[in-house]
C-alpha positions in Angstrom: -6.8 -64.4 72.0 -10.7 -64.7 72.1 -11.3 -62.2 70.2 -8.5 -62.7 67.4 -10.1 -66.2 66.9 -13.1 -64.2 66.0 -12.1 -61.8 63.9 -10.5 -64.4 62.3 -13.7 -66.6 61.8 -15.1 -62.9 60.2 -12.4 -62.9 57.5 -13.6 -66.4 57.0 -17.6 -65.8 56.9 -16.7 -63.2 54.2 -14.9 -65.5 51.9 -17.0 -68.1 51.9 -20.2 -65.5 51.2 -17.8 -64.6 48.4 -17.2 -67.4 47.3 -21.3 -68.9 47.1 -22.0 -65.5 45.3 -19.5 -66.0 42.8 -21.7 -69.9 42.3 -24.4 -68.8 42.5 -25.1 -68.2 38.8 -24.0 -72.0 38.5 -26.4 -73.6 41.4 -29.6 -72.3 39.7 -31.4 -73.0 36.9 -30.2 -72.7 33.4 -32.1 -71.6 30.2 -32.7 -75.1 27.9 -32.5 -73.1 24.9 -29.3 -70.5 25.6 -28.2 -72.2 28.5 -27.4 -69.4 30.5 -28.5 -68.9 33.8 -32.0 -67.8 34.8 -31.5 -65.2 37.2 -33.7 -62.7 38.8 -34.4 -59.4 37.5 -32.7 -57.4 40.6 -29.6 -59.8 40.3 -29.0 -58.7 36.8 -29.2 -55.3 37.1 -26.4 -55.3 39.6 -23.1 -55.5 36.8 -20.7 -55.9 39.8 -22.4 -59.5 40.6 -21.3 -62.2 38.6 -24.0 -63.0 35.8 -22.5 -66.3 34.2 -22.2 -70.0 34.9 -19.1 -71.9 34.8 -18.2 -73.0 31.4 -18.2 -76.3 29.9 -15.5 -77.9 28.0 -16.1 -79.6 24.7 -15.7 -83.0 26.5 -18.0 -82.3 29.5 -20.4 -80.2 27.0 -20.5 -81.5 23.6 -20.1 -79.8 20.2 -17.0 -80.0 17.7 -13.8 -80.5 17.4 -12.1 -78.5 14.3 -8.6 -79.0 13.0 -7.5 -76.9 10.0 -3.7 -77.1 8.1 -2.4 -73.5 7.4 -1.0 -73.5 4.0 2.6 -71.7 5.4 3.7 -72.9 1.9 2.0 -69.9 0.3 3.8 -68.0 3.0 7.2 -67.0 0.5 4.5 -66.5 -2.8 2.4 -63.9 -0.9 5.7 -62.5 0.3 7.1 -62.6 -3.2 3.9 -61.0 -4.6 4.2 -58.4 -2.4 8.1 -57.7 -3.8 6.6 -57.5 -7.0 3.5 -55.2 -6.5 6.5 -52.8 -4.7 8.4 -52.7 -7.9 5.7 -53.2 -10.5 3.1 -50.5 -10.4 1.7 -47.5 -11.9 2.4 -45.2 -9.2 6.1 -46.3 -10.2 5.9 -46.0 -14.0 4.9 -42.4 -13.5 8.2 -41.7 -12.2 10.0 -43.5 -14.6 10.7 -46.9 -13.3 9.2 -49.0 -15.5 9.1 -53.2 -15.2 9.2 -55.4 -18.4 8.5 -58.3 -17.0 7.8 -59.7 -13.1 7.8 -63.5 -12.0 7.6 -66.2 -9.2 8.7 -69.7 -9.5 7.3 -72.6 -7.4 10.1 -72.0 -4.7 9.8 -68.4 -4.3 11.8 -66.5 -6.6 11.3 -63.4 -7.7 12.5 -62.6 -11.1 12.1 -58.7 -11.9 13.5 -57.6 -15.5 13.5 -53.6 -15.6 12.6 -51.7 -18.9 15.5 -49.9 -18.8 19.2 -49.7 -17.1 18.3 -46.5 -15.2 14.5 -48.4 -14.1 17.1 -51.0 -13.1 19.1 -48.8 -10.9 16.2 -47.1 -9.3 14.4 -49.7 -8.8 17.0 -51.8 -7.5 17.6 -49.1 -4.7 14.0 -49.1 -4.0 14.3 -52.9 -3.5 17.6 -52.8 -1.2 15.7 -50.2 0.9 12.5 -52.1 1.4 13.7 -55.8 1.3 17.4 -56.2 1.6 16.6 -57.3 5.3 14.5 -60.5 4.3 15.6 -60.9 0.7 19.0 -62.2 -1.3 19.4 -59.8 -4.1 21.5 -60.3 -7.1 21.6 -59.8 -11.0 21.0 -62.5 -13.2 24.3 -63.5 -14.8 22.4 -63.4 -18.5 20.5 -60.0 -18.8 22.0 -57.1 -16.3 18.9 -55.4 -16.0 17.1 -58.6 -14.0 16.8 -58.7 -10.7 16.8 -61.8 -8.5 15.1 -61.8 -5.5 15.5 -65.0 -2.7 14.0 -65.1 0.6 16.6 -65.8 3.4 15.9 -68.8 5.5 15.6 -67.0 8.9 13.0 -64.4 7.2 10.8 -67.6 6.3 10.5 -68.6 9.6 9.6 -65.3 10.8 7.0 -65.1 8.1 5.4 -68.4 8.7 5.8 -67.9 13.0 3.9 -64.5 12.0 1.1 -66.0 9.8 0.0 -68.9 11.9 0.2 -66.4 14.3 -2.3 -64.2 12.0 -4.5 -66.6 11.4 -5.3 -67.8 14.7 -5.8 -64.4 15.9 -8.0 -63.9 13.4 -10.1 -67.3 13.7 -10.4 -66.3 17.4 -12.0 -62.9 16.7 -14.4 -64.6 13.9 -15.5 -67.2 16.5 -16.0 -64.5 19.3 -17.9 -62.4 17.1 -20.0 -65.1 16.2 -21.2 -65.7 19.8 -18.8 -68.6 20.5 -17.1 -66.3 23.0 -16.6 -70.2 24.9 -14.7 -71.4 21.8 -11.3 -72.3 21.8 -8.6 -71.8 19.2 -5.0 -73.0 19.7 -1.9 -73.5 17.2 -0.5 -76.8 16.9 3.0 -76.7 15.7 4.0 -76.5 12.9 1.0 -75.8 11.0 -2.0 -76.5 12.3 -5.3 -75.2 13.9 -7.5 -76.4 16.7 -10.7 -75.1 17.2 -12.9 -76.1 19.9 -16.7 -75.2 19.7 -18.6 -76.2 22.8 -22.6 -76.6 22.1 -22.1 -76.9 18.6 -24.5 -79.1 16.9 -24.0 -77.9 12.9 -21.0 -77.1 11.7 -21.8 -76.0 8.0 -22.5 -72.0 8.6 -19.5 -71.5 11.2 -17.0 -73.8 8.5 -17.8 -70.8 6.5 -17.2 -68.1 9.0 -13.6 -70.0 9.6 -12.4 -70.5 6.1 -13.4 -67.1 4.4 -10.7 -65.2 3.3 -12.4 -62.1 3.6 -10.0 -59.8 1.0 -12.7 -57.2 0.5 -10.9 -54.6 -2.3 -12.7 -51.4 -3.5 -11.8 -50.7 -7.5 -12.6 -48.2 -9.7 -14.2 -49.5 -13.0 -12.2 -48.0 -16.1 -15.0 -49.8 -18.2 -17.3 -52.0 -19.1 -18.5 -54.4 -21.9 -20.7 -57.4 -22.5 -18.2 -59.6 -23.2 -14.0 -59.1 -22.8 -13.8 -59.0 -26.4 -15.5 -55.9 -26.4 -13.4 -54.2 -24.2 -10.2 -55.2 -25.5 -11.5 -54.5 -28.7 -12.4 -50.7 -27.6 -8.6 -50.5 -25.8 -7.3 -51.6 -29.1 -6.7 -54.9 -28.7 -4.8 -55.2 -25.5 -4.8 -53.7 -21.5 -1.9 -52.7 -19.5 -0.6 -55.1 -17.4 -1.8 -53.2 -14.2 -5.5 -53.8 -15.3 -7.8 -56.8 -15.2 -11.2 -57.7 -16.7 -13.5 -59.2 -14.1 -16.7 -60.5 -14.8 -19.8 -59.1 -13.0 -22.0 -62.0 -12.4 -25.9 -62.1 -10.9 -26.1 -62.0 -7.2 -29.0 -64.3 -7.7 -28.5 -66.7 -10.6 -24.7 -66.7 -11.0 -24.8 -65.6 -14.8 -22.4 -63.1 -16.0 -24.1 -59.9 -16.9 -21.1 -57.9 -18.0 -17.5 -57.5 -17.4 -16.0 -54.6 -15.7 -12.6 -53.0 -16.4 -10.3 -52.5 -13.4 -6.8 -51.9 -11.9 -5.3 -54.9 -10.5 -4.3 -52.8 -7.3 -7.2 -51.9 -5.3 -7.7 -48.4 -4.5 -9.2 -49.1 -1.2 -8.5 -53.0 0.8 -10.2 -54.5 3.9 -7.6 -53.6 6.0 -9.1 -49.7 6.0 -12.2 -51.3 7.8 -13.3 -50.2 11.0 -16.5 -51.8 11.4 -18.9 -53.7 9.6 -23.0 -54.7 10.5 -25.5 -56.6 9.1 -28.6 -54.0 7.9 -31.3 -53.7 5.0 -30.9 -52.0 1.9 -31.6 -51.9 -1.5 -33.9 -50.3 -4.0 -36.8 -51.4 -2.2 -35.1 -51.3 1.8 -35.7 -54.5 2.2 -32.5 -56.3 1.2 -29.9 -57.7 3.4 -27.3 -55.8 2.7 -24.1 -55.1 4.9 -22.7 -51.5 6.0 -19.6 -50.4 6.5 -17.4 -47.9 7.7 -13.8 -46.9 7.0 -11.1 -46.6 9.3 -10.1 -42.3 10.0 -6.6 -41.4 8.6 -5.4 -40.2 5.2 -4.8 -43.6 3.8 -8.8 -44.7 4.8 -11.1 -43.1 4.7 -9.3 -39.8 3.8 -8.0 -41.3 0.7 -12.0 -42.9 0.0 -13.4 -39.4 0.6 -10.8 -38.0 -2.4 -11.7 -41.5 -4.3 -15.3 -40.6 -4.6 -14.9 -37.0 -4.8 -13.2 -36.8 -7.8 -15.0 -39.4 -10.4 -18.6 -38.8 -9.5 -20.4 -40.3 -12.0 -18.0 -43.7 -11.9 -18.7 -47.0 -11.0 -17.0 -48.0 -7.8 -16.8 -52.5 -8.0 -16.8 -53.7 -5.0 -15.0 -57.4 -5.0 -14.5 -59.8 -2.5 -12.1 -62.7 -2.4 -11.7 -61.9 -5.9 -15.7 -61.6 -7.4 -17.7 -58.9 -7.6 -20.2 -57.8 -5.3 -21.9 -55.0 -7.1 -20.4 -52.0 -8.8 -22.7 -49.0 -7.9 -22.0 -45.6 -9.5 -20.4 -42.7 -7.0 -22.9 -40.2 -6.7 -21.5 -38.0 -4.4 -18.3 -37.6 -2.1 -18.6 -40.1 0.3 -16.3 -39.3 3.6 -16.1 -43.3 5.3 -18.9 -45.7 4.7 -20.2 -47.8 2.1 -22.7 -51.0 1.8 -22.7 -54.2 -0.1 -24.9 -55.5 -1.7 -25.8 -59.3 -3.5 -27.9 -62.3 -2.9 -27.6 -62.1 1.0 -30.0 -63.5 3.6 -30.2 -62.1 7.0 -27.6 -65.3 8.1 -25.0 -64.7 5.2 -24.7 -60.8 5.5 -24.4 -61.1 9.4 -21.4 -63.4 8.9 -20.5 -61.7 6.1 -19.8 -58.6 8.9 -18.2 -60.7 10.9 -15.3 -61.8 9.0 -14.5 -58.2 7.8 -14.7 -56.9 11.4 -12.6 -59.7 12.6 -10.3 -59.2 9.0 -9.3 -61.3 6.5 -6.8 -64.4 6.5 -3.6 -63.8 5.2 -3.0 -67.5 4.5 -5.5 -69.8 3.1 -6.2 -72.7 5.6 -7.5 -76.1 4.6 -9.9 -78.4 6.8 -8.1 -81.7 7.7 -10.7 -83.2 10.0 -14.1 -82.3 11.9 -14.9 -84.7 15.4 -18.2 -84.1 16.9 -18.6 -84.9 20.6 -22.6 -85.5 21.7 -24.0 -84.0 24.9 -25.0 -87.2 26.1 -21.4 -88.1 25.7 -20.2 -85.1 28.1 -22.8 -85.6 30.6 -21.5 -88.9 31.2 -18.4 -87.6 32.0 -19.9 -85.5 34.2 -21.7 -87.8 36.0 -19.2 -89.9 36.4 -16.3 -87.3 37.2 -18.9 -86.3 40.4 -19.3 -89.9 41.2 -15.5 -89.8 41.4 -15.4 -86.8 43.5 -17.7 -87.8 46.0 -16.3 -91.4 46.7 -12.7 -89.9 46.8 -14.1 -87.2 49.2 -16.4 -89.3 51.5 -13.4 -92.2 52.0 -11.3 -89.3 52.6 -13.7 -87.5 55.2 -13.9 -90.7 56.5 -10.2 -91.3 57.5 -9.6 -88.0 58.9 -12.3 -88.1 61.3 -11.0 -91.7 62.3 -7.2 -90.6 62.3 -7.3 -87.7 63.9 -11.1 -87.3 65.3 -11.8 -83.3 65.5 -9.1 -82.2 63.8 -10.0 -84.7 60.8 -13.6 -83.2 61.0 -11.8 -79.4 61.0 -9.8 -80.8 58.1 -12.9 -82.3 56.9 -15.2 -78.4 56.8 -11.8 -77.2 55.4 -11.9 -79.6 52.3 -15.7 -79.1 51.5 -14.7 -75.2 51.5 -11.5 -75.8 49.6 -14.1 -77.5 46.3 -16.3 -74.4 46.8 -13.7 -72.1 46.2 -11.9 -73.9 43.3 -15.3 -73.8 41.5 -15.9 -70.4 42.7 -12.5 -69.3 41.2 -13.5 -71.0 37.5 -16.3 -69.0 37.7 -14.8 -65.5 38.8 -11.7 -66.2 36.3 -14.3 -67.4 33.6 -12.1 -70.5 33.1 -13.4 -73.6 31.6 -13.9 -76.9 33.5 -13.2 -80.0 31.0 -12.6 -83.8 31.9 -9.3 -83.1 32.6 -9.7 -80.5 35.4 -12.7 -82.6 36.5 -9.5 -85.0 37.3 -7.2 -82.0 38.6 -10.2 -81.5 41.3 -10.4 -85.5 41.8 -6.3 -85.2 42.7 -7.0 -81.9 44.8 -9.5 -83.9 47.3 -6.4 -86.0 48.4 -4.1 -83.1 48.6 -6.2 -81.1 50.6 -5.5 -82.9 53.5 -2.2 -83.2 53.3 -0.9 -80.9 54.4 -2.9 -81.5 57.2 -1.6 -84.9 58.3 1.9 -83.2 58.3 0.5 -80.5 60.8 -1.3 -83.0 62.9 1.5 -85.5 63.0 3.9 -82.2 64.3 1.4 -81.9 67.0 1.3 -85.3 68.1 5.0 -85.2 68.4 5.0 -81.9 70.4 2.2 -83.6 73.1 4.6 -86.2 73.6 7.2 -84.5 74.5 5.2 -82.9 77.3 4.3 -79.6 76.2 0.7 -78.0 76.5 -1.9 -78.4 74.1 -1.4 -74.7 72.8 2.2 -74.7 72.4 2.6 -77.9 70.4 -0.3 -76.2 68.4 1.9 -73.2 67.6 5.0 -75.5 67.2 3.2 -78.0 65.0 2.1 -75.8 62.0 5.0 -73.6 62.5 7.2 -76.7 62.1 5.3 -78.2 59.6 4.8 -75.0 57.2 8.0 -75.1 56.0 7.8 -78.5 54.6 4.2 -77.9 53.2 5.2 -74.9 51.2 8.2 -76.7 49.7 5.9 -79.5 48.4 2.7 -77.5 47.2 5.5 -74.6 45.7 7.1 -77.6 43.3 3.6 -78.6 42.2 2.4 -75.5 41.6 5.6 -74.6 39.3 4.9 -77.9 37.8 1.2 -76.7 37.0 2.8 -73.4 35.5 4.8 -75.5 32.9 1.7 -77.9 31.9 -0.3 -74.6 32.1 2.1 -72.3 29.5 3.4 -75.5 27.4 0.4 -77.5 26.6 -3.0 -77.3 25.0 -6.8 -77.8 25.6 -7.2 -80.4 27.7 -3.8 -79.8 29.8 -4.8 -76.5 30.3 -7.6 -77.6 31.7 -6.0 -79.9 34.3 -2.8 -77.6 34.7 -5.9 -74.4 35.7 -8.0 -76.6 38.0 -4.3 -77.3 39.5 -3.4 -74.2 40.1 -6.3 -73.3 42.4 -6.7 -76.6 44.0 -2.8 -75.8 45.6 -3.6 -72.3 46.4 -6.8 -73.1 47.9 -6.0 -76.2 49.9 -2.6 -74.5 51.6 -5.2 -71.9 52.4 -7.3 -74.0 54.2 -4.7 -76.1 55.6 -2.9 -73.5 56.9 -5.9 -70.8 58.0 -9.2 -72.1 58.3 -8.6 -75.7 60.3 -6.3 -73.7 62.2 -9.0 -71.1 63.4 -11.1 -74.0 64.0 -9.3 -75.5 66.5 -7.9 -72.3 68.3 -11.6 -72.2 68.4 -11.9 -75.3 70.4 -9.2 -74.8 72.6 -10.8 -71.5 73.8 -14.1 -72.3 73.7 -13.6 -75.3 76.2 -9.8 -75.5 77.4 -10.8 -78.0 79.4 -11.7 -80.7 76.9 -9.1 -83.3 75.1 -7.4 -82.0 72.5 -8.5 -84.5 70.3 -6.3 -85.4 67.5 
């Protein structure tokens, strides 16, 4: 029995040096400028210790609170653009199927009128193949060779559930990129965005980061002009409806320098990239430029290696969200890589690489409000949240030790160890602590010892009825575990729910939860129970003593 108490007490000594390792990037000094923590030299080299401190929420921290409306309006027009760019191109028109006219009214019909009876018939298979799942088709009752296009209403669901979907994702990987790897970003139904940004003073460069769409398109220039007179004038007065004339404007002073000739469909689009990084360039090397490579495959940088191959010579414009970023000339085959090049500084070409690693935002999203929360703010939270902890803890302490003498001082060492691992397990997990889980720990201090009281109470009952001091020991928390698993198993499920079905702040409470039950059944259950079978053996003799 001796030595089982002991081995015991090992497994115990072990945890809890676990446990202060796991803290101890959080009990020493942190950097005022990155606020990460200063750690020794021989610590850091060792990647299997843990090298960060617990994270701060936005309301024990400071920084800003972001909330931006999706426009899932625009959802059924890009859809319906996307129809029309299937039926409506050159690649198309080569084969024969040729589109008079292609529109979309305000609601999100597509109206497609065919050239022809047999464009209509080929086309119209095309469009049952690729879209009858989604989309209502029919013939307009007035002119047999328009097609009518209407989203069903169960496909408009699934595209809006899919591009708030998008957009967050992709806001997430922007604000990870951007170092904010403590940020968070969660969708509030139906169409909105909340972004978190702990330690965020200004807001002005990352807004930017956030809101870029990012729709980087690669297009061969047909040709050029000083003005678009010029070049309609040399294409004889009109362009096919599959080109556009762009104007090519002065990284530097905004003024239009020529205009550039292009297909409206891009021959390359953002979605080929694999990576993107902020470097110099230039004709003097010295210009912040940003490089990028192409995704492998036949559609990337297969089909980029053909591009440039085969029009040497050519201009190749590169335009994003619709402007023009330069328009070098091609001269050689180039295989996967590229640069851009404008009016960057060091800042703007970095986040510029950012946003087309992270890819580009399917749907536009629109700021509705910005809340900033000031440090001062979170540290009185802080402040008073340990102030809270403490005077819950101590009264608590106090009792026990009162109630139920040693065993309220076992329960007591059991309780300190149960906060030391909770904080120990934000740390290992890399959770967050906010106000809200400040108040989960707060409501974990009083059900630590609860179980407790049930375990001691059992024993009390079991002494008098006459039994020894070991068997109403082993009675009492066998007895007793039962009813202590029911309650902590509710609340835990109960955490689950808060923890899967709310946001931010719940989160935060619902987390803090979580580990508070685990721990505290732990050290209701195993630790105060070694420290008495510790007693009893060390002096058998002495009163029991609770």
């Amino acid at each position: 029995m001796i030595r089982n108490v002991y081995v015991r007490l090992a497994i115990l000594a072990v945890i809890i040096v676990v446990a202060l390792i796991s803290l101890y990037p959080t009990m020493v000094p942190k950097d005022p400028t990155t606020g990460e923590a200063i750690l020794p030299t021989w610590w850091t080299r060792i990647k299997a210790l843990p090298q960060k401190r617990i994270s701060l929420g936005l309301d024990l921290r400071g920084g800003v609170y972001l909330v931006y409306t999706v426009k899932l309006d625009e959802v059924v027009k890009i859809e319906g653009r996307r129809v029309i760019e299937t039926l409506d191109n050159e690649s198309l028109r080569e084969k024969g199927i040729t589109v008079k006219d292609a529109q979309i009214s305000d609601d999100g019909k597509v109206s497609v009128v065919f050239a022809d009876t047999k464009s209509f018939q080929d086309g119209g298979k095309i469009a049952k193949e690729e879209f009858s799942e989604d989309w209502n088709m029919s013939v307009d009752k007035d002119n047999p060779i328009m097609l009518i296009l209407e989203i069903k209403q169960n496909a408009v669901r699934k595209y809006r559930d899919e591009a708030i979907k998008q957009v967050r994702r992709t806001v997430s990987n922007r604000v990870d990129k951007w170092g904010l790897a403590e940020a968070s970003v969660q969708i509030k139904p139906p169409d909105q965005i909340i972004i978190e940004l702990p330690g965020i003073e200004e807001t002005g460069r990352v807004e930017k980061v956030i809101r870029a769409q990012a729709n980087l398109e690669l297009k061969l220039v047909l040709s050029s002009g000083a003005s678009k007179e010029s070049i309609l004038q040399e294409k004889g007065g009109r362009i096919s409806r599959y080109q556009e004339i762009i104007p090519n404007k002065d990284s530097t002073t905004g003024i239009v320098q020529e205009y550039l000739l292009m297909k409206k469909q891009p021959d390359i689009t953002g979605d080929c990239i694999r990576s993107a990084r902020q470097g110099f360039g230039g004709d003097f090397g010295n210009q912040a430029v940003v490089f990028f490579t192409l995704k492998p495959g036949d559609s990337c940088a297969g089909k980029f290696a053909r591009l440039t191959g085969a029009n040497i010579g050519q201009r190749l414009a590169i335009v994003l969200d619709g402007e023009i970023t330069s328009a070098p000339v091609i001269r050689a085959r180039i295989r996967d890589s590229g640069v851009i090049e404008g009016s960057f500084t060091i800042e703007s070409a970095n986040d510029l690489a950012i946003v087309l690693k992270a890819g580009s935002l399917k749907v536009p999203v629109v700021k509705d409000r910005v809340e900033k929360i000031g440090p001062s703010l979170g540290q009185d939270h802080i402040k008073r949240g340990r102030f809270a902890i403490m005077i819950g803890g101590v009264l608590v302490m106090i009792f026990m030790i009162v109630y139920y003498r040693f065993g309220g001082a076992a329960s007591d060492l059991a309780l300190i160890l149960n906060l030391v691992l909770i904080l120990s397990a934000l740390a290992t997990f890399g959770a967050t602590l906010t106000l809200p889980g400040l108040a989960g720990i707060v409501l974990t201090v009083g059900m630590a010892v609860d179980a407790n009281v049930l375990v001691y109470e059992r024993i009390r009952e079991e002494l008098r009825t006459g039994k020894t001091p070991r068997a109403s020991i082993e009675l009492g928390y066998k007895r007793a575990l039962v009813t202590i698993l029911d309650a902590n198993i509710t609340t835990f499920i109960t955490a689950v729910v808060l923890y899967v079905n709310g946001t931010g702040p719940i989160k935060g409470f619902a987390v803090t939860l979580m580990f508070g039950i685990v721990f505290s059944v732990f050290t209701a259950i195993f630790v105060t129970r070694i420290l008495i079978d510790w007693r009893l053996e060390r002096y058998p003799d002495a009163e029991l003593s609770i």
